[in-house]
C-alpha positions in Angstrom: -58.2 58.0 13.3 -59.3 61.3 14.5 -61.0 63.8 12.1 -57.8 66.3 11.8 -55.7 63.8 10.9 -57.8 61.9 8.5 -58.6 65.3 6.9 -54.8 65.9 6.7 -54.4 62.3 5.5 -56.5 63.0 2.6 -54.2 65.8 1.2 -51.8 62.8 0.7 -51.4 62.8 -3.6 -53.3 59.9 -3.8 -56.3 61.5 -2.0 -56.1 64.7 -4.7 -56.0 62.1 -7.7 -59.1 61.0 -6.6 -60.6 63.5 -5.8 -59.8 65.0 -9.0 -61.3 62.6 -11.0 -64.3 62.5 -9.6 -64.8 66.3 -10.1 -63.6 65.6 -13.8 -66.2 62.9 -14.0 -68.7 65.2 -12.5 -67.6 68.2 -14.9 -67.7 65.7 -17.9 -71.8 65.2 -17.1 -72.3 68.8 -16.7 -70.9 69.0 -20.2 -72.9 66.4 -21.7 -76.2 67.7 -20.0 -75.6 71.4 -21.8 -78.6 72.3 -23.6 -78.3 72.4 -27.4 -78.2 76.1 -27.2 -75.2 76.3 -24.5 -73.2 73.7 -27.2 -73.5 75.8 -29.9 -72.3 79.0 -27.7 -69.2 76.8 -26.9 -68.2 75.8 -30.6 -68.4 79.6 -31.8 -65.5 79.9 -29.3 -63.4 77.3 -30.9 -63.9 74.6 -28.5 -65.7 72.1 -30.8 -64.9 68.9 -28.7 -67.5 70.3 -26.6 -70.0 69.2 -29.5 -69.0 65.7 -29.7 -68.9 65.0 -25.9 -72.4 66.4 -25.6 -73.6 63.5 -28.1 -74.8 60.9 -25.9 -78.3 59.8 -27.3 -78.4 56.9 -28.8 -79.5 58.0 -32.2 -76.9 59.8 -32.4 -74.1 58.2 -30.6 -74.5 54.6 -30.8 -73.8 51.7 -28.0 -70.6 53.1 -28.0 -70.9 56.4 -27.1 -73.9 55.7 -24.6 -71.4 53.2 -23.0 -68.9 55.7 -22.5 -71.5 58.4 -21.3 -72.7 55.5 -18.7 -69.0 54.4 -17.8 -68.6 58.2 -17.2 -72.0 58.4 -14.9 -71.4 55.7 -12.7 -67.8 56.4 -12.2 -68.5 60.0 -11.1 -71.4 58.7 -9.2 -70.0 55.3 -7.3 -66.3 56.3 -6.6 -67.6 58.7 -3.7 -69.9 56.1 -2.4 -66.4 54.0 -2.1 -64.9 56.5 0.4 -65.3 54.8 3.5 -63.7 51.7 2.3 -60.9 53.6 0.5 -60.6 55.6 4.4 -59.9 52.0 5.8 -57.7 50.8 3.0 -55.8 54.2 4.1 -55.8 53.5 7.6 -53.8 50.2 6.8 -51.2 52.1 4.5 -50.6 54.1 7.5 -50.4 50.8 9.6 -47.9 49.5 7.0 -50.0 46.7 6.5 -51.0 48.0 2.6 -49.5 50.3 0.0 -50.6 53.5 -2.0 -50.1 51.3 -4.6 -52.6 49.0 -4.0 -54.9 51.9 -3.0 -55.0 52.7 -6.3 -55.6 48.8 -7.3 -58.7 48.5 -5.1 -59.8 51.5 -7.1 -59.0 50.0 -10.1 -60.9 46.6 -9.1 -64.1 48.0 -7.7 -64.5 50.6 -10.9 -64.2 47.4 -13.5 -67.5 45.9 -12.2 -69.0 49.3 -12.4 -67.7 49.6 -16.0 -69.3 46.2 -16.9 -72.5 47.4 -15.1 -72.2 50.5 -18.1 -71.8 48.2 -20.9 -75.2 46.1 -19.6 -76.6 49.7 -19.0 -76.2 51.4 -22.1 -77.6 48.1 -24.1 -81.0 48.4 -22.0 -81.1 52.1 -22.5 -80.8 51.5 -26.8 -82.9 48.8 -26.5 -85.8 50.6 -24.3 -85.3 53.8 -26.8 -86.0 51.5 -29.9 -88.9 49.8 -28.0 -90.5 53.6 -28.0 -90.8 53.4 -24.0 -87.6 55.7 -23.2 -86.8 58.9 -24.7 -83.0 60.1 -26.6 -82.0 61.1 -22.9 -83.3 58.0 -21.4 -86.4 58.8 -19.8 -89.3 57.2 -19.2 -92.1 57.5 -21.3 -94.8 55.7 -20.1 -95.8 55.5 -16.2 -96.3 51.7 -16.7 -92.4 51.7 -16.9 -91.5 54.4 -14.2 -94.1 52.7 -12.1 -92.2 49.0 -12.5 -88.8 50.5 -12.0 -89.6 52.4 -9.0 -91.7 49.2 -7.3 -88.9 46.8 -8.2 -86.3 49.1 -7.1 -88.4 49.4 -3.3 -89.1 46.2 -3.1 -85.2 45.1 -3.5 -84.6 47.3 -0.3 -86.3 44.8 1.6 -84.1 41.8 -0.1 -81.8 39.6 2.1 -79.3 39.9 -1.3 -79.3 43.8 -0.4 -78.9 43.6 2.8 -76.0 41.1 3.0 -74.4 43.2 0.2 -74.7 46.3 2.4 -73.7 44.9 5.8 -70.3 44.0 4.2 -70.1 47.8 2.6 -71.0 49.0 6.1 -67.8 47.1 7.7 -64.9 47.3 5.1 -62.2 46.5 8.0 -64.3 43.5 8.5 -64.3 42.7 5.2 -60.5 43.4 4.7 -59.8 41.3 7.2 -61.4 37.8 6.2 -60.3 38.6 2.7 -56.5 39.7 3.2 -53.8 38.3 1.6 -50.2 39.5 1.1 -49.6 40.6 -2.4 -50.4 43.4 -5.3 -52.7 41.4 -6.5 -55.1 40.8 -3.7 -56.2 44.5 -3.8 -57.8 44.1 -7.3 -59.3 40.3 -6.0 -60.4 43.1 -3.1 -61.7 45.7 -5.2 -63.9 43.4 -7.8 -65.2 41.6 -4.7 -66.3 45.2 -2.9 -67.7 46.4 -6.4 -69.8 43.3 -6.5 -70.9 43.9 -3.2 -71.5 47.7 -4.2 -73.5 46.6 -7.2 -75.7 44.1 -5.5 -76.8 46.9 -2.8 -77.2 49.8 -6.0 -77.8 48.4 -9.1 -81.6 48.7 -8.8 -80.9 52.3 -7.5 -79.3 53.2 -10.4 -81.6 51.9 -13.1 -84.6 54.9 -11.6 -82.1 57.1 -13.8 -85.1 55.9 -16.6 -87.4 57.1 -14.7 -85.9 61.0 -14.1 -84.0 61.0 -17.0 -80.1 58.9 -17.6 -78.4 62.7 -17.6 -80.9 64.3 -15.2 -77.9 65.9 -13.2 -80.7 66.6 -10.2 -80.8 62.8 -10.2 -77.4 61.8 -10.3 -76.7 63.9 -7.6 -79.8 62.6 -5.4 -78.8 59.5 -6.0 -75.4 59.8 -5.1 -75.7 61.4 -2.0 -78.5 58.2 -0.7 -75.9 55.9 -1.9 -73.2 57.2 -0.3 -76.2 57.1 3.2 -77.0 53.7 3.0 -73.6 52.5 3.2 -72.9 54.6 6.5 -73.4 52.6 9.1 -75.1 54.5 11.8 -77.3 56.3 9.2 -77.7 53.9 6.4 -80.0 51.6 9.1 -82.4 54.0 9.5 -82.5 54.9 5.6 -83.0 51.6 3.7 -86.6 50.6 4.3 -88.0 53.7 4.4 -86.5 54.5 0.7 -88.2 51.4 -0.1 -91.2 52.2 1.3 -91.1 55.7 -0.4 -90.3 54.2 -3.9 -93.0 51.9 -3.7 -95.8 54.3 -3.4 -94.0 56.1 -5.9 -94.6 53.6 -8.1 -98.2 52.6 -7.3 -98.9 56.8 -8.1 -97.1 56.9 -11.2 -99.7 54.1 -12.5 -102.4 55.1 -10.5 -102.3 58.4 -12.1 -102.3 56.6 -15.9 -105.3 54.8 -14.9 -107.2 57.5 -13.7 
């Protein structure tokens, strides 16, 4: 589809509702990353769901509320990197081979392994805080910890498990078409079989958030944005080993420096 009309395509209502979310999921982490100071400001002016919201440390807020904040994260942060395939899903509704209805489905799919992902998350993050080695906001606090997570997250860039998981991201017509079949319910079977693809290439990715800091908003963003990269086919070739590469000497610095 050329560029005009995909960019008039996306103006469709099911394109806003998206795309609204995602900048409410992005506004939501700006909220919980206000400084203590900026909270208070907000609760002289009667807005005192602000204070609640901001809660997300785990003394504080329990599994629960760290869930939620994760759940929150990764849906702000993984539905954009699910554009492309979302793009060919809407190429097919245009086709009258799918529905909006099931665009919305596939959404629905791909986010519940992502939410699962948040309830793991959020149980490491409590338990790493009461072990001492991760801070309230979830960052590292000992190089011996960043230095592991960045090593083990460069080294997975060079694993055939990552790179089967990403060559199906790369070609989600492909994928759609060896996995089709008629139905409402095969968009859901098509979006928990794209989020497990999706995690398998980004799960490793997304755990460095210890190592900047879970609400580090510079990270998410970061983050986001290689994500979104690696899963573009032309560009994401060229970007994958060299991230690993990067990460690893990350690593081996972040404990070279705690030995020195």
């Amino acid at each position: 589809m050329p560029l005009s009309s995909r960019i008039r395509a996306m103006a469709a209502p099911h394109w806003l509702t998206l795309f609204g979310l995602i900048l409410a999921g992005w506004v939501a982490l700006y909220a919980m990353a206000l400084p203590p100071g900026m909270v208070a400001a907000a609760n002289l002016y009667g807005v005192e769901f602000w204070q609640s919201l901001c809660v997300v440390t785990p003394d504080l807020a329990g599994y629960w509320g760290v869930a939620a904040m994760w759940a929150v994260m990764v849906a702000a942060m993984m539905a954009p990197t699910f554009l492309p395939a979302l793009a060919t899903y809407d190429d097919l509704i245009h086709s009258g081979a799918a529905t909006r209805a099931g665009f919305g489905l596939l959404l629905v799919g791909y986010l519940m392994i992502w939410l699962g992902f948040s309830a793991v998350a959020a149980g490491l993050q409590i338990t790493l805080y009461r072990a001492g080695l991760v801070s309230p906001v979830g960052q590292s606090l000992t190089p011996w910890l960043s230095g592991a997570l960045l090593i083990g997250a460069g080294a997975y860039q060079f694993s055939a498990i990552k790179e089967a998981c990403l060559t199906q991201c790369r070609e989600p017509l492909t994928f759609f078409m060896q996995h089709w079949r008629p139905g409402l319910r095969n968009p859901i079977e098509l979006g928990l079989r794209l989020g497990a693809l999706c995690l398998g290439c980004c799960w490793a990715l997304m755990l460095l958030g210890f190592v900047g800091g879970v609400m580090n908003l510079a990270f998410m963003g970061l983050a986001t944005l290689i994500m979104i990269f690696e899963k573009l086919p032309d560009l994401g070739r060229h970007l994958t080993k060299p991230l690993g590469w990067g990460l690893i000497a990350a690593g081996i610095a972040a404990i070279a420096n705690a030995l020195i």
